[in-house]
C-alpha positions in Angstrom: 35.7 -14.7 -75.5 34.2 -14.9 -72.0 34.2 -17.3 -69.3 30.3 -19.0 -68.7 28.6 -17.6 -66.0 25.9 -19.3 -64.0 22.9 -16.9 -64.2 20.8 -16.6 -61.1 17.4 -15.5 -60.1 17.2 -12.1 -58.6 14.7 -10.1 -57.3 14.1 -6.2 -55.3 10.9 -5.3 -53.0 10.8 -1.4 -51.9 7.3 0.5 -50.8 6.4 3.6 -52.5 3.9 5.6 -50.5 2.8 2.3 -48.7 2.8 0.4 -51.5 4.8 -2.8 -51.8 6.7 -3.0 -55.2 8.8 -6.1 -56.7 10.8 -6.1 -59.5 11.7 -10.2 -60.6 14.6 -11.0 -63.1 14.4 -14.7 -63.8 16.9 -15.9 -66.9 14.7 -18.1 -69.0 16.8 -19.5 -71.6 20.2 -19.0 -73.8 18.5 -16.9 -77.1 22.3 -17.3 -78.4 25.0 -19.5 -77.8 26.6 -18.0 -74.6 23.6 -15.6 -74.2 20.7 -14.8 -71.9 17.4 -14.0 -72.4 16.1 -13.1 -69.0 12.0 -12.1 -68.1 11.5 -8.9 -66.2 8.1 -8.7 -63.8 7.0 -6.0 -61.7 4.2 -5.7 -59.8 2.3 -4.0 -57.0 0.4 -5.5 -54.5 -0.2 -5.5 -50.7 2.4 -7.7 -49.8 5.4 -9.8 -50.4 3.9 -12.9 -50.5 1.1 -11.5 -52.9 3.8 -10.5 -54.9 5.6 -14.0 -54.7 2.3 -15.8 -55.4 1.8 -13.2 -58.5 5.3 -14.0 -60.5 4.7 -17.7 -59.8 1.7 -18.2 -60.9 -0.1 -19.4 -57.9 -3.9 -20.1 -57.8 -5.1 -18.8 -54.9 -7.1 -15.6 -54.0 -4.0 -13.2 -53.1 -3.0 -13.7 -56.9 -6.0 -13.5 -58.5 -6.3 -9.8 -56.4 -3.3 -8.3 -58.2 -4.2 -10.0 -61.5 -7.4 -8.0 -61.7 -5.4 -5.0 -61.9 -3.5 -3.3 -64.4 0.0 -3.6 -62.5 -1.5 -3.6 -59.1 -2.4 -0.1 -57.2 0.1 3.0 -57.2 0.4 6.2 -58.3 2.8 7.9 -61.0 5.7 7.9 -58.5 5.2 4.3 -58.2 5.8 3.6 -61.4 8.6 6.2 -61.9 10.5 4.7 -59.2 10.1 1.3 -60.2 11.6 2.5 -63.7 14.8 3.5 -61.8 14.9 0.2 -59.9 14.8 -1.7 -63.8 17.5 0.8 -65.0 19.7 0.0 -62.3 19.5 -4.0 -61.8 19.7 -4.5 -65.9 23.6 -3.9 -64.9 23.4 -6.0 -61.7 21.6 -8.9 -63.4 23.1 -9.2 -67.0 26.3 -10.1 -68.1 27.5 -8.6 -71.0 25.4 -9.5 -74.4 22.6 -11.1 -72.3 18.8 -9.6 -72.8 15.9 -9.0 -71.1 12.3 -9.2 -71.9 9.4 -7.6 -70.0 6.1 -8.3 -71.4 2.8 -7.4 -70.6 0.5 -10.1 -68.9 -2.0 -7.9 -66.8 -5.8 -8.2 -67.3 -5.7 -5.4 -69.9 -1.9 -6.0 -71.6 -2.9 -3.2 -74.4 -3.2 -0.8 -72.0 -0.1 -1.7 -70.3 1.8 -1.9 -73.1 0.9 1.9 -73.7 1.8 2.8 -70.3 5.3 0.7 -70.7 5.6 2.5 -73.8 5.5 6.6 -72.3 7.9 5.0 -69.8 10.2 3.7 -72.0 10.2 6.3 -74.5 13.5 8.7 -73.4 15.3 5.0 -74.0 15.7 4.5 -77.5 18.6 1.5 -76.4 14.8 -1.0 -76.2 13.2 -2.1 -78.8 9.5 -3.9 -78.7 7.2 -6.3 -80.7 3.9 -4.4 -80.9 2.0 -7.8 -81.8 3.6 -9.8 -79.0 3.3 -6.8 -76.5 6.7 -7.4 -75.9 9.6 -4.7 -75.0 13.4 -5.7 -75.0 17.0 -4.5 -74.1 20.3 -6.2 -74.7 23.4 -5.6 -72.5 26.1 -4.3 -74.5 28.3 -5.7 -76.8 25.7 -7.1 -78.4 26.1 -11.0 -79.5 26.8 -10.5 -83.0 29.7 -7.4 -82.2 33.1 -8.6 -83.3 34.3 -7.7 -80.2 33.9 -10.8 -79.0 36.1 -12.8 -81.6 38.8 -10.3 -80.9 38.7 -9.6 -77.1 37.8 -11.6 -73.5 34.8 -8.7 -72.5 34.9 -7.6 -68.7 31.6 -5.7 -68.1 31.2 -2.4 -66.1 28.4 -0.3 -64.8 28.7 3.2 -66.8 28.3 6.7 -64.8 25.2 7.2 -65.8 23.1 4.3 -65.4 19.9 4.9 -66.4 20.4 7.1 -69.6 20.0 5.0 -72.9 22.8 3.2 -74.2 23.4 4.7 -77.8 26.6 6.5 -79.5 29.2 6.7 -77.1 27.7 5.6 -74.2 27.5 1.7 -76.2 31.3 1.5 -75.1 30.6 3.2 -71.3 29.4 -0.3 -70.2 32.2 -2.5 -70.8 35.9 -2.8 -71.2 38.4 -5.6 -73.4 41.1 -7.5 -72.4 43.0 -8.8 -76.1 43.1 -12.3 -76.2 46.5 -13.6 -74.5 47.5 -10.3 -73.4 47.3 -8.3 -70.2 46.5 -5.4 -71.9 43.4 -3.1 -71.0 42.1 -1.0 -73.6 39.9 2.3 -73.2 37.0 3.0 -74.8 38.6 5.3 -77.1 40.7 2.9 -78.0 37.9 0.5 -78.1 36.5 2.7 -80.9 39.8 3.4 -82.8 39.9 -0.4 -83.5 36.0 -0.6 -84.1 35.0 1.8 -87.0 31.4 2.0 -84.7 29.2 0.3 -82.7 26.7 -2.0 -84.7 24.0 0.2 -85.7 21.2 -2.2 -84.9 19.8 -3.9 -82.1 19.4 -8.2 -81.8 16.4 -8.6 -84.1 13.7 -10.9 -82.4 
């Protein structure tokens, strides 16, 4: 059990090599009871309003610039460091069991979705829908754990941020409270009480 938490738009600009780079994390809509999908963008352009005028859809010249690219202009670093920036604010931005969905919706979204892929592919923890062109991650305990019949879930940011959450590391990211109890449990303890973690991901 949880308490509801209002989700709310939230976004990061930083400049790589005088670039201008915005990440956007915009929940979109409860895909369980409880639980939110949100929709990851990132982009590259020349400025912040670009940027702004890119995510919403504007029609106007600065947005039809940047659409004609593949994520805008950049360099590897660029997207490396934006890669760090997503691994980082999924922990800021989701509450425990919510998702996130980036998708590709450049000029050329094949060829993004190949690019997404060699970034993404040290983290097993996403999964992605090859016909939608679609990559997702879920914060951990998934929706479906039974964690969540048992315990009141309090999330935490692991050590280790960016690595993949799979094994052990599925427990790093959150502690339990038993219902009508003060009682904190570790994450050993977590997984004396749970044989393991559930060995799939929320199916799409």
């Amino acid at each position: 059990m949880t308490y509801r938490v209002r989700r709310k738009f939230t976004s990061t600009t930083f400049e790589v090599d005088g670039y201008v780079c915005k990440l956007f994390f915009d929940p979109i809509y409860e895909y369980a009871a409880g639980f939110c999908l949100w929709n990851v963008g990132f982009a590259v352009g020349k400025s912040k309003r670009q940027l702004n005028d890119w995510y919403r859809n504007r029609r106007n010249k600065r947005r039809r610039n940047l659409r004609n690219h593949l994520t805008g202009p950049g360099t590897m670093k660029v997207w490396t460091t934006a890669l760090k920036h997503l691994l980082r604010m999924r922990w800021e931005c989701l509450e425990p069991g919510d998702g996130m969905v980036l998708d590709c919706t450049s000029r050329d979204p094949e060829r993004q979705f190949k690019v997404y892929t060699r970034w993404l592919r040290a983290h097993n923890d996403f999964t992605y829908d090859p016909i939608r062109l679609e990559f997702y991650w879920f914060r951990p305990p998934y929706h479906f754990d039974p964690l969540w019949e048992l315990f009141e879930i309090v999330g935490v940011v692991p050590e280790e941020p960016h690595l993949a959450v799979t094994g052990e590391r599925y427990y790093e990211s959150f502690r339990v409270h038993p219902l009508n109890s003060d009682i904190e449990l570790s994450s050993q303890q977590i997984v004396d009480l749970l044989d393991q973690a559930p060995s799939t991901l929320p199916s799409q």
